[in-house]
C-alpha positions in Angstrom: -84.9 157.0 -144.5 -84.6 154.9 -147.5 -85.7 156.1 -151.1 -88.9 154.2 -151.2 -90.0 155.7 -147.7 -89.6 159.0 -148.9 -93.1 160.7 -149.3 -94.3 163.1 -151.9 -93.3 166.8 -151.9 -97.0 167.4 -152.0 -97.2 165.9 -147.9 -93.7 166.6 -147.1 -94.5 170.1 -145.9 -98.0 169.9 -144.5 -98.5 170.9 -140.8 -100.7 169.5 -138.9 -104.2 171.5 -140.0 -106.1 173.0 -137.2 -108.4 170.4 -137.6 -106.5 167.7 -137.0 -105.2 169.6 -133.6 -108.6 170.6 -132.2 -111.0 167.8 -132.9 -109.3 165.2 -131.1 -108.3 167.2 -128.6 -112.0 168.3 -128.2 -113.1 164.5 -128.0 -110.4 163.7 -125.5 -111.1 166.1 -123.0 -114.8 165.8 -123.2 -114.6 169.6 -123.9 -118.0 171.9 -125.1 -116.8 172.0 -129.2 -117.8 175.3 -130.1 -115.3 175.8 -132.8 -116.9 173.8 -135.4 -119.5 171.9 -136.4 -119.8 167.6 -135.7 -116.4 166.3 -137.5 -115.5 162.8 -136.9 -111.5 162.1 -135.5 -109.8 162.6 -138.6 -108.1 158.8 -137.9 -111.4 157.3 -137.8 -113.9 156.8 -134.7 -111.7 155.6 -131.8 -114.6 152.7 -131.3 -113.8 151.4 -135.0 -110.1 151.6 -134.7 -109.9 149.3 -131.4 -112.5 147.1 -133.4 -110.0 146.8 -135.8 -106.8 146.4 -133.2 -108.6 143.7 -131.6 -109.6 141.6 -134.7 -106.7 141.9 -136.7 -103.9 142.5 -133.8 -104.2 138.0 -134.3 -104.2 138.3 -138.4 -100.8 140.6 -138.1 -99.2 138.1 -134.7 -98.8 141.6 -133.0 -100.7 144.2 -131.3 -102.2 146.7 -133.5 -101.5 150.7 -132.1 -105.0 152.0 -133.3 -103.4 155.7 -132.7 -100.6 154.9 -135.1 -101.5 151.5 -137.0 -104.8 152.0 -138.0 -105.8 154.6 -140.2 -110.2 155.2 -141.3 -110.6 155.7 -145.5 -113.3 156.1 -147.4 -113.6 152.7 -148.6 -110.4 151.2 -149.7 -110.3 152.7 -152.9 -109.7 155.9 -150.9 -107.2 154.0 -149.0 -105.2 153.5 -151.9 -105.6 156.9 -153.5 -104.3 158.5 -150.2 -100.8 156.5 -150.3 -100.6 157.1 -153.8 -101.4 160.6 -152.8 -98.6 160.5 -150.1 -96.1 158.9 -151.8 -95.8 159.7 -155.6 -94.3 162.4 -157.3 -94.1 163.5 -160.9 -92.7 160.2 -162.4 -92.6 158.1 -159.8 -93.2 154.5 -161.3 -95.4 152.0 -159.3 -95.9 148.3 -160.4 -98.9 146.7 -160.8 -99.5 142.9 -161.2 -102.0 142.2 -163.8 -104.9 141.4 -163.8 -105.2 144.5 -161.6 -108.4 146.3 -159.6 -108.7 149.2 -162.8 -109.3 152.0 -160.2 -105.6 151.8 -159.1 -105.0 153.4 -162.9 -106.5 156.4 -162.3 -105.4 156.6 -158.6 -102.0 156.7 -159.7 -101.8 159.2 -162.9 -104.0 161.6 -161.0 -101.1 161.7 -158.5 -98.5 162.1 -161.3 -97.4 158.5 -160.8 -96.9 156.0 -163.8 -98.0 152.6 -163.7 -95.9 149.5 -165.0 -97.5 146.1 -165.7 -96.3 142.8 -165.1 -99.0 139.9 -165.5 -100.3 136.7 -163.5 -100.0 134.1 -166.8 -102.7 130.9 -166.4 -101.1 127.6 -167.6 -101.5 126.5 -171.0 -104.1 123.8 -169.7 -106.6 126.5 -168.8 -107.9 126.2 -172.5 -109.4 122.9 -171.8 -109.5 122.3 -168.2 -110.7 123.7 -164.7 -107.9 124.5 -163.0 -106.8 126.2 -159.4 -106.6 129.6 -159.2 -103.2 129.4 -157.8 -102.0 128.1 -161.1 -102.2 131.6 -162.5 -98.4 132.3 -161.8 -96.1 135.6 -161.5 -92.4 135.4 -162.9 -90.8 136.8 -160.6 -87.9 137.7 -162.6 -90.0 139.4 -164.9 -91.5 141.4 -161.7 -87.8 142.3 -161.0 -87.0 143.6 -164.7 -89.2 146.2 -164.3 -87.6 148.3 -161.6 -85.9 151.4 -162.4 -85.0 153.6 -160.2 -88.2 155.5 -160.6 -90.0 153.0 -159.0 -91.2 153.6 -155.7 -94.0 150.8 -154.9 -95.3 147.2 -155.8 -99.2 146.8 -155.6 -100.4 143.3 -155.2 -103.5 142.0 -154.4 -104.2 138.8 -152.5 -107.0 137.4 -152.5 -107.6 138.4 -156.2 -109.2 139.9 -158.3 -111.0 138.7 -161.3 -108.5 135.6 -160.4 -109.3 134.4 -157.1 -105.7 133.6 -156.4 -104.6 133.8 -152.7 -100.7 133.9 -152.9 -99.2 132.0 -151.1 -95.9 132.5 -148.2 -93.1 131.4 -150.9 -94.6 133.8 -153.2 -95.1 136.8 -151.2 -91.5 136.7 -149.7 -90.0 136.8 -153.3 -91.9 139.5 -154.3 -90.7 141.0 -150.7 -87.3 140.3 -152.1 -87.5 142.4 -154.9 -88.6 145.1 -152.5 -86.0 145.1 -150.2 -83.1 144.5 -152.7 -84.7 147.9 -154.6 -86.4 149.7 -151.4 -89.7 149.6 -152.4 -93.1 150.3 -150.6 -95.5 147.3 -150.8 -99.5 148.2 -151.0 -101.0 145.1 -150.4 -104.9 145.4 -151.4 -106.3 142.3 -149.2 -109.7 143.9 -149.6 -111.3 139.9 -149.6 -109.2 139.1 -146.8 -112.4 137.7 -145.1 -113.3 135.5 -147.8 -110.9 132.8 -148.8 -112.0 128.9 -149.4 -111.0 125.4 -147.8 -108.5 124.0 -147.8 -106.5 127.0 -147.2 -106.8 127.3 -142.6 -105.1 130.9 -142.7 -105.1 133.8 -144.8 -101.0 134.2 -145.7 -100.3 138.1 -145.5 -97.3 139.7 -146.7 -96.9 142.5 -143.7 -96.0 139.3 -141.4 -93.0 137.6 -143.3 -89.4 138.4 -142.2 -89.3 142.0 -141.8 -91.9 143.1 -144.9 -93.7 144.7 -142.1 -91.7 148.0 -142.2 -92.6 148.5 -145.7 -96.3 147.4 -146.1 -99.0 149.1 -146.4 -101.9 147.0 -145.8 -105.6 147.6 -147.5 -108.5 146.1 -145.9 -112.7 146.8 -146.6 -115.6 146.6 -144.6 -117.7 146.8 -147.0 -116.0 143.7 -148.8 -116.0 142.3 -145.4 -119.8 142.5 -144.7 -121.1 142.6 -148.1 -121.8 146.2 -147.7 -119.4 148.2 -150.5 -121.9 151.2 -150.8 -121.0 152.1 -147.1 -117.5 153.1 -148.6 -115.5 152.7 -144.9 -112.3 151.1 -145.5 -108.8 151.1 -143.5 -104.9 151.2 -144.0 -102.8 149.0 -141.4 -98.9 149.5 -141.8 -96.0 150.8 -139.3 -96.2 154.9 -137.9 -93.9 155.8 -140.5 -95.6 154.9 -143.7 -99.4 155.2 -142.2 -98.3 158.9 -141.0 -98.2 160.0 -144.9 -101.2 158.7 -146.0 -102.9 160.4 -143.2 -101.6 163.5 -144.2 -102.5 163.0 -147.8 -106.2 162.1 -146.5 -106.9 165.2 -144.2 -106.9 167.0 -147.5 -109.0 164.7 -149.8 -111.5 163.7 -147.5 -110.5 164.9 -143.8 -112.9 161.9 -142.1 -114.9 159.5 -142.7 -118.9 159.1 -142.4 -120.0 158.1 -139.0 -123.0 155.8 -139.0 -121.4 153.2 -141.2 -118.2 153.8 -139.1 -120.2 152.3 -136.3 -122.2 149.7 -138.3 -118.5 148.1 -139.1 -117.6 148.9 -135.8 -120.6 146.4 -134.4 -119.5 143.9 -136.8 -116.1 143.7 -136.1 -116.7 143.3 -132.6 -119.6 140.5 -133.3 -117.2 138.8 -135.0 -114.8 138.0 -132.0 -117.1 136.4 -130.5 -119.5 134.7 -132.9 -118.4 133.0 -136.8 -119.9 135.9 -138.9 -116.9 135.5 -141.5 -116.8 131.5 -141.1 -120.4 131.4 -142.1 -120.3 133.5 -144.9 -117.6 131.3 -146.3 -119.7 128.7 -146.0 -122.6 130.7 -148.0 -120.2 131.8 -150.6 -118.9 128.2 -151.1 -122.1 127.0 -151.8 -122.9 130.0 -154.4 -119.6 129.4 -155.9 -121.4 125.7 -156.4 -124.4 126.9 -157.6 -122.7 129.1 -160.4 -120.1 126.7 -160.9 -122.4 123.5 -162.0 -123.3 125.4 -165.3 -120.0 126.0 -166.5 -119.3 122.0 -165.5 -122.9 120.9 -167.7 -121.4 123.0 -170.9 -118.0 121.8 -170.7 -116.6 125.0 -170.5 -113.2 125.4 -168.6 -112.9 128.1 -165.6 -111.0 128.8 -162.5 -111.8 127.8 -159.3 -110.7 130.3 -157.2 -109.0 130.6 -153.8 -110.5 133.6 -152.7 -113.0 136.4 -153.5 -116.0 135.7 -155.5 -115.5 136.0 -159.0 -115.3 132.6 -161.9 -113.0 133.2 -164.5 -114.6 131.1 -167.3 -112.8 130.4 -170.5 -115.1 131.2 -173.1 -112.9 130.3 -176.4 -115.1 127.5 -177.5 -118.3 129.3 -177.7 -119.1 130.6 -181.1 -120.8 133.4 -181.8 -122.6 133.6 -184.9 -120.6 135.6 -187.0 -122.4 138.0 -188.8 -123.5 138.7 -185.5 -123.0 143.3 -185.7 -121.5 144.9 -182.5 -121.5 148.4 -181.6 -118.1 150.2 -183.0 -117.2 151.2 -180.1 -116.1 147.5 -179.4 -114.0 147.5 -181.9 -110.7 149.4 -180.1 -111.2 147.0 -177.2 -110.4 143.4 -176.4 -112.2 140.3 -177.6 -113.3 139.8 -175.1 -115.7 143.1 -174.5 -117.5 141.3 -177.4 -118.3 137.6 -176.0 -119.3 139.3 -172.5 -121.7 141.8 -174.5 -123.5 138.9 -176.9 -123.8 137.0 -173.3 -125.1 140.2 -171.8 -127.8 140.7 -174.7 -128.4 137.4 -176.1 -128.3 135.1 -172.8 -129.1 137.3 -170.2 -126.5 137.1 -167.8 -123.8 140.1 -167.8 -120.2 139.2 -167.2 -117.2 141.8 -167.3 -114.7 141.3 -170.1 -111.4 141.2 -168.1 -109.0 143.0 -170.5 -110.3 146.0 -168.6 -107.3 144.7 -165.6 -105.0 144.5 -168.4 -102.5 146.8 -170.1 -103.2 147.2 -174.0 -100.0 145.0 -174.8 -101.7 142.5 -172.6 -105.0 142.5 -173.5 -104.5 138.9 -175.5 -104.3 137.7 -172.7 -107.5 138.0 -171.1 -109.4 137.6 -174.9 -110.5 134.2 -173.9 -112.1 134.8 -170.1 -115.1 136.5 -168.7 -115.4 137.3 -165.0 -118.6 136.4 -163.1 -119.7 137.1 -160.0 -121.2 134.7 -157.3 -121.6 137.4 -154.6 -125.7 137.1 -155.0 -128.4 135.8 -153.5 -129.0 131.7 -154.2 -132.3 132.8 -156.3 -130.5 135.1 -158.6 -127.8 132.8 -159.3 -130.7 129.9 -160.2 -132.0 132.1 -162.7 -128.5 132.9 -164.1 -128.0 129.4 -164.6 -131.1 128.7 -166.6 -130.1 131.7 -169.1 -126.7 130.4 -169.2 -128.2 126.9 -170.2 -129.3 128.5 -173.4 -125.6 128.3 -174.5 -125.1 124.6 -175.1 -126.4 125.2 -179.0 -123.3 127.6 -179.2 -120.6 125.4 -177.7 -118.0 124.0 -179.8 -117.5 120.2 -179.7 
């Protein structure tokens, strides 16, 4: 077993709880449980795991075990907390591509681990022009210059956010590279797996280049997946040997998962083999990404179109707000950018997130010129959000 592989003395030791013995067992043999109350299958309901075989068994070009494959969370945040859970020790170093989901911060330091940064960098034409979100670039030797022998995982995410980047195949084997050469885990968070834009025909994912498989851990959400995050039900898809930890680290945070919304994904999953739920609501979103996107085109301000997800990165560096214009202090130890997204948010009416909050401190220049909107609303909402934002042509600079 190779370094990276290794899991964290906090799993290494656990047994198998009681739990984990006697409620599948119950389930299996159709036997009266009297020794507890109404637990779900610590893995997840056996009707959600096949759902989840079945439709992504194509996505992965091999069949899914859903005994030893698939593993339930608690929404993919709990997903990720688990592995971090399962695989970090006191020090252990885990890379993070910025901008990055700001949970996986806290995910890792509560698990003792330390996270290292290495940013996604727009091209200098982003200043005055729309632009692809695959022109937001990772240097890959820079990526490689930050593993020490501490390290023990690379997080991406793909498609991305606030950037909306879907990496592509030659970028996901070179960051596989760096993994193998330094035998590294890869988490890949592909929570908007189900939502990536024309012309890209297939969603590229890292688990099924060369032999990245072995060492991928794979995030997916079905509350991403069906516009339905408050039902917190996500899933980890990855090989026995690194699924096994994360399971173990789970039985102890949240042992199983709620069953109602369990089934609801369950139902969805399986509607969707047979009828285009996530083709049509590609379609929807590509049309809300219009709708949201024809402001930003009338006021001349730049912004990235992005691949996947459902976030607009708008570059807001030639509006100018008036400057004696007073902020609360406690803007002052952030980025710029907390300041244009709260004079949008109070004088225009429409609130954006100031993206320096998926940066490091040392990178928080970086991001002082975006703000992050969101198209993932109804069509109404987003015609009344462009007739606030209309209100900003007085403060656009010529």
């Amino acid at each position: 077993m190779g370094k990276g592989f290794t899991p964290a003395a906090r799993v290494s030791k656990f047994e198998k709880d009681v739990w984990s013995i006697f409620t599948p067992l119950a389930a299996e043999t159709k036997a009266i449980n009297l020794g507890q109350g109404y637990m779900n299958h610590p893995k997840g309901r056996l009707r959600l795991r096949n759902a989840i075989a079945a439709s992504y068994s194509p996505e992965f070009n091999r069949q899914l075990d859903p005994e030893t494959e698939i593993l339930v969370t608690a929404g993919a945040n709990e997903a990720m907390y688990a592995t971090f859970a399962g695989y970090l020790d006191e020090g252990s170093e885990v890379i993070c591509i910025e901008p990055f989901f700001d949970q996986y911060i806290s995910n890792i330091s509560m698990n003792g681990g330390k996270p290292v940064f290495v940013p996604l960098r727009a091209p200098e034409r982003a200043k005055d022009s729309i632009i692809s979100s695959h022109e937001w670039r990772l240097d890959i030797d820079e990526l490689r210059s930050k593993v020490t022998d501490k390290t023990k995982m690379i997080v991406i995410n793909t498609p991305h956010n606030p950037v909306g980047k879907v990496f592509d195949e030659e970028e996901l084997l070179a960051i596989g590279k760096v993994a193998e050469e330094n035998d590294l885990i890869i988490l890949s968070d592909e929570v908007y797996d189900r939502l990536y834009y024309p012309p890209l025909q297939k969603f590229p994912r890292i688990a099924t280049l060369g032999n990245l498989w072995e060492r991928t851990l794979t995030v997916c959400s079905g509350g991403k997946s069906f516009a339905a995050t408050g039902w917190r039900v996500g899933w980890l898809i990855g090989p026995e040997h690194l699924v096994k930890y994360s399971f173990a680290a789970q039985t102890r945070v949240v042992f199983s998962v709620n069953s109602p919304c369990q089934e609801a994904v369950a139902a969805g999953l399986e509607t969707s083999l047979t009828q285009p739920i996530f083709q049509d609501q590609i379609a929807a979103y590509l049309k809300k990404r219009e709708i949201l996107a024809q402001v930003f085109d009338e006021l001349e301000l730049p912004y990235t179109v992005p691949e996947g997800a459902y976030y607009i990165l708008v570059n807001t560096n030639k509006i100018d707000i008036p400057k004696d214009y007073s902020f609360p202090a406690e803007l002052d130890a952030r980025g710029g950018d907390f300041k244009t997204c709260y004079w949008l948010t109070k004088e225009i009416g429409v609130a954006a997130i100031p993206p320096s909050e998926f940066y490091s401190k040392d990178h928080w220049d970086l991001a002082k010129d975006f703000a992050r909107f969101a198209f993932c609303k109804t069509d109404d909402v987003l015609e009344q959000a462009v007739e606030r934002l209309r209100q900003l042509k007085p403060y656009i600079r010529k």
